[in-house]
N, C-alpha and C positions, 0 to 999 in steps of 0.2 A: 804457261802464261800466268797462271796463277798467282806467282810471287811478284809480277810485274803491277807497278801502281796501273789504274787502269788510264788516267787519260795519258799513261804512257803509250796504253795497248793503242789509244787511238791515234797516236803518235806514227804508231807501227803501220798502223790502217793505212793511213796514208801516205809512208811511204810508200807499202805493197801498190799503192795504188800509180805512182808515179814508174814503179819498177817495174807493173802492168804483171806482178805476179797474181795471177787470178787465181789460184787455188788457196795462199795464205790469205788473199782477200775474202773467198767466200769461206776459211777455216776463222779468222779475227771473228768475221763477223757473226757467224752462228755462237761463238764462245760466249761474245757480248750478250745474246739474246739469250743465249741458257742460264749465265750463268752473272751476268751485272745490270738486273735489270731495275734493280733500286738505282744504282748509279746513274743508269743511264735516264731514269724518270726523276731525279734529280739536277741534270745537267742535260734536259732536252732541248734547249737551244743551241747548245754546241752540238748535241747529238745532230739535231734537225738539219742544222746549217751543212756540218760534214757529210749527213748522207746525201743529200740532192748537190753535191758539189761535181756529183760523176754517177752515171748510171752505172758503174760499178758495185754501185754500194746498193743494191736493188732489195738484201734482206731490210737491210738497215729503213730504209725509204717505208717498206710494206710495216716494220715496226713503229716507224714514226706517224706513219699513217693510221694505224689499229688503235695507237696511244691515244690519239688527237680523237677519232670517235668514242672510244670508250670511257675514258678517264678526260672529259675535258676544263672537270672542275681543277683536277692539278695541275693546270698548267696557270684558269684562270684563280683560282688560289694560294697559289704558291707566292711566296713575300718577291721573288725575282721575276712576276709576271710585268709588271712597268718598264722591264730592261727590256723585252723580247726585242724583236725586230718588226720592223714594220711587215716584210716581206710573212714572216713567220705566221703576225696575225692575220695578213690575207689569206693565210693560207688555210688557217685555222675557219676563219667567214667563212669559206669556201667548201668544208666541208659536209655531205651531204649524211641522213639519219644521226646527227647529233644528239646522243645523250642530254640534252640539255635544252632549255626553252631558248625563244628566239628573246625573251625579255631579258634573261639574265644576259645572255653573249652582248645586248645591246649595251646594256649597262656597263660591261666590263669593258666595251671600247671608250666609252666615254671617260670612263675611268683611268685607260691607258694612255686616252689624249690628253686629258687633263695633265697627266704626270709629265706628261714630255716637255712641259710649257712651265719653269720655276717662277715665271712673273703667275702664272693661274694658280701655281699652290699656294704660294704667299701671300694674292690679293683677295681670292674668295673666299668670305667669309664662310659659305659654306659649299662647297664641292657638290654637293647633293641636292641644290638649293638653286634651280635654273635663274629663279627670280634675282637672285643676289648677284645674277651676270649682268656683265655693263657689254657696251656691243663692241669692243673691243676685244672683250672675252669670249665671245660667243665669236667674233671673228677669226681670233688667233685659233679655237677648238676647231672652226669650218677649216681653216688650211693646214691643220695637223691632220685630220681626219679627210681628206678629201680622197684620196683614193682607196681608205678603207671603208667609205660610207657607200662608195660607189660598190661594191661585193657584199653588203649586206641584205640576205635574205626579210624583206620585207612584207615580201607576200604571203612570210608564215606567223606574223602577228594577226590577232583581232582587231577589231575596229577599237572596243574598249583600252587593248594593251598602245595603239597608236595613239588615240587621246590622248592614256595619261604618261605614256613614257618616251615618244616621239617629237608631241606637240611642242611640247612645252621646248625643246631645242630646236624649231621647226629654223631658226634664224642659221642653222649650221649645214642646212642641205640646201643644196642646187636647186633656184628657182624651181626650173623644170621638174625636177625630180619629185618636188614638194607641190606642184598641182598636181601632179600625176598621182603621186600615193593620195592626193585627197580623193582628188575624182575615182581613184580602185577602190577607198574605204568606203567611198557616200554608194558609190554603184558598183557593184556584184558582176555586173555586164560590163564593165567599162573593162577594154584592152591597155594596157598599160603604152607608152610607148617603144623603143626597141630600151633607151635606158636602163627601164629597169626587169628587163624580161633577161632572166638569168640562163637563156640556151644562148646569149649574144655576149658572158661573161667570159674571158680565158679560163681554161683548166690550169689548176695549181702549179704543171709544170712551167707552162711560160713566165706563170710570175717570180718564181724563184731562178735570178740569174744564179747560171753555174759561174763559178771565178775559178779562172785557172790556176790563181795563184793557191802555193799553200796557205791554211789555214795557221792562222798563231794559236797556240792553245799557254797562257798563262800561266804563271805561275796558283791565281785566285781560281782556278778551276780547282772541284772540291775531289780529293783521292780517296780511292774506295779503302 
């Protein structure tokens, strides 16, 4: 498989997968993890999206899974992090022992919502700069972000990191949501309500629909 470009290989993946050959399924996919793992951490939302398309692809799934803990600055610094998928960054929220602060992951959704929305890159004069929102901006980020703000781990900020990088977008969360996270930061004792107590969140698999259809892999997919 060597000589074959690789998002050929993945090409092959899935047809093995449609042909239900499970032994070139689990041979593609250990090749991939021995042996194209720069590629495949260069193109891990295509990688992402193909493995949870079928529990077939379970090495792929546990690599995509190890990536997202380990390494989760490259996915949130890599220049194609505003393409991702919405599903993808649930998925990513979702993740439990993150390498990474609860501040930065917040920042970097805002940052993802903001891109989705070409009237917010063009009218804010600063992006970084809540003040500079008018509340149509702060509106249009609330319903781009609405059901990723719903899976974000809140109850692993300080009080101090909720003042200063929460508040100030406090207009982009669910009434509810946002007396509740007051009343858990003013009181230590206060029970949240089921909202945002995260054993009442879905596990990653439900959020990722499997699509039966095949997958298109482009021509702008980058070859190894």
């Amino acid at each position: 498989m060597e000589e074959h470009e690789t998002a050929n290989i993945i090409k092959i993946l899935i047809a093995a997968r449609e042909l239900s050959l499970q032994e070139l399924i689990h041979r593609i996919q250990s090749f991939l993890i021995n042996n194209k793992v720069n590629w495949m951490e260069q193109n891990f939302n295509l990688v992402y999206q193909t493995s949870f398309e079928n529990d077939s692809f379970l090495l792929l799934q546990e690599f995509c899974k190890e990536f997202i803990i380990k390494k989760p600055e490259k996915i949130f610094k890599s220049p194609e992090f505003n393409s991702i998928s919405e599903k993808l960054l649930i998925s990513i929220i979702q993740v439990d022992n993150f390498q990474m602060n609860g501040v930065q992951i917040w920042e970097h959704i805002l940052k993802w919502g903001i891109a989705q929305n070409s009237k917010l890159t063009s009218s804010l004069r600063n992006i970084n700069d809540p003040t500079s929102f008018t509340k149509d901006d702060f509106n249009i980020l609330k319903n781009t972000l609405r059901q990723c703000i719903s899976f974000f781990k809140f109850h692993d900020l300080i009080s101090q990191e909720f003042l200063k990088n929460v508040f100030p977008y406090r207009e982009i969360l669910p009434e509810d949501m946002y007396v509740d996270l007051l009343k858990m930061f003013l009181d230590s004792n206060y029970k949240p309500t089921k909202k945002l107590r995260q054993e009442e969140i879905r596990p990653v698999k439900e959020i990722v629909e499997t699509k039966s259809s095949k997958l298109e892999i482009t021509d702008k997919v980058k070859n190894s």
